[in-house]
Each structure stands twice: as structure tokens, then as C-alpha cells.
C-alpha positions in Angstrom: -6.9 7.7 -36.3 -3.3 6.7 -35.3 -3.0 10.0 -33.9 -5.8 10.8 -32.0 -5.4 7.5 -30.4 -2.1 8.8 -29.5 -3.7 12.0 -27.8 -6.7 10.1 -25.5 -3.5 7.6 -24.1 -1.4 11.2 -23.6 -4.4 12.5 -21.7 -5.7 9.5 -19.9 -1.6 9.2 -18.7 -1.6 13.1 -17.5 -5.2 12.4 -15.3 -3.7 9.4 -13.8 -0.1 10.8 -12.3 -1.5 14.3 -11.6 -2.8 12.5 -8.5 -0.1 10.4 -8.5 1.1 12.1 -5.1 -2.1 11.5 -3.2 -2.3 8.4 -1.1 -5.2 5.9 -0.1 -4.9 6.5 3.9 -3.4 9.3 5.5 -2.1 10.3 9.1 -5.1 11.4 10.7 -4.3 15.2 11.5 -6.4 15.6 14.4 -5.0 13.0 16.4 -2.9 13.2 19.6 0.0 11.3 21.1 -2.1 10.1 24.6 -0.5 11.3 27.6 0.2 7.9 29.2 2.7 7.5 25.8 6.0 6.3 27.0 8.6 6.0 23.6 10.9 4.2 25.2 8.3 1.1 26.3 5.8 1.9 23.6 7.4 2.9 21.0 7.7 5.7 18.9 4.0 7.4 18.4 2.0 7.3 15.0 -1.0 8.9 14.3 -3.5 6.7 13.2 -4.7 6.5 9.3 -7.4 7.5 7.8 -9.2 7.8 4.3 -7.8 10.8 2.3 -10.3 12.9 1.0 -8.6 13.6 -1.7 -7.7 10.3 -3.3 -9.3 9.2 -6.5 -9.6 6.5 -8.7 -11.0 6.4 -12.2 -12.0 10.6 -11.4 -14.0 9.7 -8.9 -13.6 9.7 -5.0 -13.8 6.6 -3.4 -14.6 5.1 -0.1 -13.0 2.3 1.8 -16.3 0.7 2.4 -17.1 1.1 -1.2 -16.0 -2.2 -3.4 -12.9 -1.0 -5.9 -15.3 -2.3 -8.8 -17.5 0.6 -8.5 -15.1 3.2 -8.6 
């Protein structure tokens, strides 16, 4: 019993870091710095975020405009 307890908390560790790497929000790759952008009165440029398709929770996708609770 001890031990396959041992083995579901080995596995349930492994499914939760192997998407360790993948953030909420990411830099939206289509974006473009606007050509009215001036660094030196603007600032430097950032892309703006958006949800990462591949970000999970629990195994499953989420949403931003779906509640945390039903992931």
C-alpha cells in the first residue's frame, strides 16, 4: 500500500514539472513594434501577452476567462 502510494505521488510529481517550463501568458508572436515607436521617449518595445496555448493545469487547458476552480 506504502508503496504504491509512493508511485501515484512519483507520477503525479513527473505530470506536474514536465510543464513546468510553460507559462500562463506569452509574448504575442504576431505582434509588431508600431512605426511611430520612439525607445528613447517610449521606452523600450514589448510585445503584448497573450494566453499560451499550451499551458495546463490539472491536464487540462485552461482559459483566462475560465474560473481556476474548473480547471
Amino acid at each position: 500500500m506504502v508503496v504504491f502510494y509512493f508511485m501515484v505521488m512519483q507520477i503525479s510529481l513527473f505530470l506536474i514539472l514536465q510543464d513546468w517550463d510553460k507559462p500562463q501568458n506569452i509574448p504575442d508572436p504576431d505582434a509588431k513594434k508600431p512605426d511611430d515607436w520612439d525607445d528613447e521617449i517610449d521606452g523600450e518595445w514589448e510585445p503584448p501577452m497573450i494566453d499560451n496555448p499550451d499551458y495546463k493545469v490539472g491536464g487540462e487547458t485552461c482559459k483566462q476567462d475560465v474560473s481556476f476552480a474548473s480547471c
